[in-house]
N, C-alpha and C positions, 0 to 999 in steps of 0.2 A: 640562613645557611642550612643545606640539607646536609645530615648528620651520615657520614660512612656506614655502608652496609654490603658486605661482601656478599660476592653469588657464590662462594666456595671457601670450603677451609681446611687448611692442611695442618696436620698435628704431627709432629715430631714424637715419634715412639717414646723414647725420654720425658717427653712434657707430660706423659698423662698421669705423673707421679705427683704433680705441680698443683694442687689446692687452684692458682690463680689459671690454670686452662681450663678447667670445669666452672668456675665464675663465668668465665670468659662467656664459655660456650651457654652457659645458662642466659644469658644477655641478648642472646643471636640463636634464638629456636626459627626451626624450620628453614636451614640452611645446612645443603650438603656438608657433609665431615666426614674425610679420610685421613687414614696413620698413612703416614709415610717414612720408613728407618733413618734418609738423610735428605739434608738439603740440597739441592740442586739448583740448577739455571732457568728450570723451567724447558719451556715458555708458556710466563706465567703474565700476566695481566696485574692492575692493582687491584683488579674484584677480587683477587684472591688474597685472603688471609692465611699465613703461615704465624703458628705458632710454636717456637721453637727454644729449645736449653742453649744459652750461650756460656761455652767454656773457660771464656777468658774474663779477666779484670773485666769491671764495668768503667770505674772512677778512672779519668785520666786527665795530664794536662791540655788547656786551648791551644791551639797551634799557633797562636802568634809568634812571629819571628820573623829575624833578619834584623833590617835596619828599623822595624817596626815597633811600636812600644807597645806590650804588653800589662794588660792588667791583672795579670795573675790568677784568669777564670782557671775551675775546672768542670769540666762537663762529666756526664754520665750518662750514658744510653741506652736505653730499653727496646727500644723500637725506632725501625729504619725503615725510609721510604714515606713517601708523601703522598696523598690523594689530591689535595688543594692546585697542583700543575701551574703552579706557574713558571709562565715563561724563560725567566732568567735562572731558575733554582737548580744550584752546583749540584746535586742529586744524582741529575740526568746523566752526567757524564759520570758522576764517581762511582755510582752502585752498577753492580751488574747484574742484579736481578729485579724484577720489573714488580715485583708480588709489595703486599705491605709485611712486615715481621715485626712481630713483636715478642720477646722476651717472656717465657714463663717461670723464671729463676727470678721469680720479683724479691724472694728472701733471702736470697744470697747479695742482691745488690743489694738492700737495707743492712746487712748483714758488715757488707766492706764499706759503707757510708758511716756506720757505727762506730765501728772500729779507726778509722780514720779522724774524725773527728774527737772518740776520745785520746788517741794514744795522742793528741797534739790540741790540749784544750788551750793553750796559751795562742795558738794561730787561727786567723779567723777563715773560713772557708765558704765563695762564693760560689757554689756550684749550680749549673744549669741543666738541662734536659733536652735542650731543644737542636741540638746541632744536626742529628742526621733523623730525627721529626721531629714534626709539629710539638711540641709539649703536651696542648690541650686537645688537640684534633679530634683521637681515638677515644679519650679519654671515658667516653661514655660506655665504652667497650669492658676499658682495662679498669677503670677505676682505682688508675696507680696514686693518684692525686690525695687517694683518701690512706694508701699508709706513706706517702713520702711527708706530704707538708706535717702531719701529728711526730713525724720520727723528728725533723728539724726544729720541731717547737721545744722538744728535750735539751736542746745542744747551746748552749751561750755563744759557740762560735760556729754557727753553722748558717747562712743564709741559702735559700732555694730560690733560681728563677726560674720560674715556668714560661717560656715562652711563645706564642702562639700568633697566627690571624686568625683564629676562629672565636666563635663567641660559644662554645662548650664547655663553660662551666658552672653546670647544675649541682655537680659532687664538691665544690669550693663552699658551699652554703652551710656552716655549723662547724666548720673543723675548728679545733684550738690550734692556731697557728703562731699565736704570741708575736707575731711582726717578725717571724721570720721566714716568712715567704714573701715574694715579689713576682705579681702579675705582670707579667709585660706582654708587651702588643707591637709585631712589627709594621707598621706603618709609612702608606706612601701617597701620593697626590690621590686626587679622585678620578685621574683621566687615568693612570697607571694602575690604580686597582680594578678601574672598572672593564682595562683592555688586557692587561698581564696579570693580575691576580684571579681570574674570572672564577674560580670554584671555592675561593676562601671567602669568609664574611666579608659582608662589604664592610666599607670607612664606616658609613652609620651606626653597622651589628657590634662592631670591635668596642666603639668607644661608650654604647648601651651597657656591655659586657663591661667593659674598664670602671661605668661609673659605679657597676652592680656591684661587683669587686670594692670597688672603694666604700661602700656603704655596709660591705663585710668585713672591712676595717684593714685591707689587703694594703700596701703599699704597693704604687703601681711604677712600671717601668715604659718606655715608651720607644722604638727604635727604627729610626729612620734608616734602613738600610737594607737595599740600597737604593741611594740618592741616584735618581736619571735623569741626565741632563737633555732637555730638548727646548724647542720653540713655545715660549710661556710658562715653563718652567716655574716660574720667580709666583707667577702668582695664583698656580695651583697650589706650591707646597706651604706658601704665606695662609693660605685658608685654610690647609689645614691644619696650620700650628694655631689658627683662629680655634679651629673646632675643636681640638685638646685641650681647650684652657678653659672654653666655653663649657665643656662639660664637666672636668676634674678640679677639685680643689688641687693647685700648686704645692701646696703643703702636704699631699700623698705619695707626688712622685718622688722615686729613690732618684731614678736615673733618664735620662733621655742620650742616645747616642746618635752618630751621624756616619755614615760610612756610605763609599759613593761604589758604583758600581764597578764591576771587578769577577773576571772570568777567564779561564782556558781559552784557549786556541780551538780545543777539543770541544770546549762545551758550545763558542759560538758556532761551528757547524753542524752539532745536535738540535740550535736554538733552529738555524735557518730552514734545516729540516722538517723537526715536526711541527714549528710555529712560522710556518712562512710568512702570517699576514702582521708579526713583531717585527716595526722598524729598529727594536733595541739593539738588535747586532750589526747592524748597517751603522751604527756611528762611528767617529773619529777613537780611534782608542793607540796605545802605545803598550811596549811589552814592560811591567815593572820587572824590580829585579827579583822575585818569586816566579817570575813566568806567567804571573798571570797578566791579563789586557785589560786597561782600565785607560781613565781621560787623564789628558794632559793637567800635568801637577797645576797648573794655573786656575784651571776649572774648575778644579777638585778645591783647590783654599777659596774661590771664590764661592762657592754653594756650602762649603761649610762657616765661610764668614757671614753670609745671609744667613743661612737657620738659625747661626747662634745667635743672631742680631735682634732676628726678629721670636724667639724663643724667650730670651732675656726681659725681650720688649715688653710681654707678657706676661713673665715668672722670674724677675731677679736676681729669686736662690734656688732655681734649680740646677742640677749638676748636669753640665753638656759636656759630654770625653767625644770623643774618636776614635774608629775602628779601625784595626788595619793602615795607621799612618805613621809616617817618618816625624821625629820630635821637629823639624823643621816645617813641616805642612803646619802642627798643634803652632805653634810658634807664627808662624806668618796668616796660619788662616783665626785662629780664634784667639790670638793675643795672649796665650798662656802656655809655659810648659808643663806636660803631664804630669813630672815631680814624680812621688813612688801613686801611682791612681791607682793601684790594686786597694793598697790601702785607705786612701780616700776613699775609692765605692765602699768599701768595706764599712767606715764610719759613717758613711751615708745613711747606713742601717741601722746598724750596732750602734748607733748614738756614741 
């Protein structure tokens, strides 16, 4: 995987107080740099970097809801927008500005991670990175990786997952992390990475990455989502659950999840736009009751009754949830109800 390098960067007049925008810029010589007072619309590209103070909270609740069960993530976000392009990625439609941004108030988010975890040591806390980027993507840039996972090894209730398709992580090598962080890798067939993921590692780089990870004593996560359903299906994503188990000891993974595809109105006409030669938005889909478009419930329990079938098949005790589904899908497609699974993942970890 070729490693992000912007042709421009914008500095947020505020950031250049920031310890973590002079790293930054140290990392990335001989690339234009202008201040700019505030953020704008652009029209900006993703060759451009913006580095800018974010005003608000960082920590906040996952949006799960409705009839849907939640497992009680919370996320946190540094940095927005994605280079990786692929196809299906809600991104396109939900930001409105086209640049990458990353966050240079990286002590202020340590700062309300801190503080949140202590004022509530009795509760345990899954927090991720990865919801509006990549986790590890930039990582070589920001090297937020190297004070988030050492702040989580302090905390008895504080688990980190890093999220990612990339294989960037060189700053993951030596940190004390005490088993509270969790690599994860979102993963999909080989036909689906190699025609919709095209900028992010491929299936091979991810799971090289995964075993490195695991030989740094990381526990690893694993996340099929999202599941696409098409013609052969069955037995691209059966090989890859071959090549997860072929590579990782079963006994490192925390988590493996399954979540089937699932999109706007809005983002499939973004899709047919800029990716005309993606069959993905051209399938059979229905409106749920979020409004987003996704396959018929039937479909949906059937590929997540195979994954788990043939996951189990392989790994016994690994822990297979569900994203994004009604206790009736967890119920008819994988034989189980989710019960409180916030707290299950949680033990997953936390022993």
């Amino acid at each position: 995987m070729v490693p992000y390098r912007p042709d421009l960067i914008l500095v947020q007049e505020q950031s250049w107080q920031d310890s973590a925008t002079r790293e930054m810029l140290e990392r990335l010589p001989g690339i234009e740099t202008r201040t700019i007072h505030a953020l704008d619309g652009g029209p900006y590209t993703k060759n451009t970097l913006i580095l800018m103070r974010y005003p608000a909270r960082f920590l906040r609740r996952c949006q799960g809801a409705g009839a849907e069960v939640c497992c009680n993530y919370f996320v946190v976000s540094y940095a927005w927008n994605c280079h990786l392009e692929c196809t299906y990625c809600v991104l396109q439609s939900y930001l409105t500005n086209d640049a990458m941004l990353v966050c240079t108030n990286i002590d202020e988010l340590l700062k309300e991670v801190t503080d949140t975890l202590g004022e509530s040591p009795n509760r345990t806390y899954r927090i991720g990175t990865g919801e509006l980027a990549d986790s590890l993507a930039l990582d070589h840039i920001t090297a937020y990786s190297k004070k988030m996972i050492p702040l989580f090894a302090t905390f008895p209730n504080g688990i980190l997952e890093l999220k990612t398709k990339s294989d960037q992580i060189a700053n993951l090598e030596n940190l004390d992390h005490r088993g509270h962080t969790v690599i994860s890798w979102s993963l999909n067939s080989s036909g689906i990475c190699r025609t919709e993921e095209r900028q992010a590692a491929t299936l091979e780089e991810r799971l090289a990455a995964a075993v490195q990870c695991q030989q740094w004593g990381y526990r690893l996560g694993f996340h099929f989502d999202p599941l696409i359903h098409y013609e052969g299906w069955e037995t691209e994503y059966r090989e890859v659950v071959k090549m997860v188990f072929q590579a990782v000891n079963p006994e490192k993974i925390a988590w493996i999840s399954l979540g089937a595809l699932r999109f706007t109105p809005h983002l499939r006409d973004s899709m047919r736009k800029r990716f005309p030669e993606s069959k993905i938005p051209y399938g059979e889909f229905i409106p749920g009751h979020h409004g987003k478009l996704r396959y018929f419930r039937p479909i949906r329990e059937d590929m997540y009754r195979k994954m788990k079938s043939w996951i189990h098949e392989a790994a016994p005790g690994v822990t297979v949830y569900l994203c994004m589904e009604s206790r009736l899908v967890w119920e008819r497609s994988i034989g189980a109800s989710p019960g409180n699974l916030g707290e299950t993942l949680n033990k997953v970890v936390s022993g």
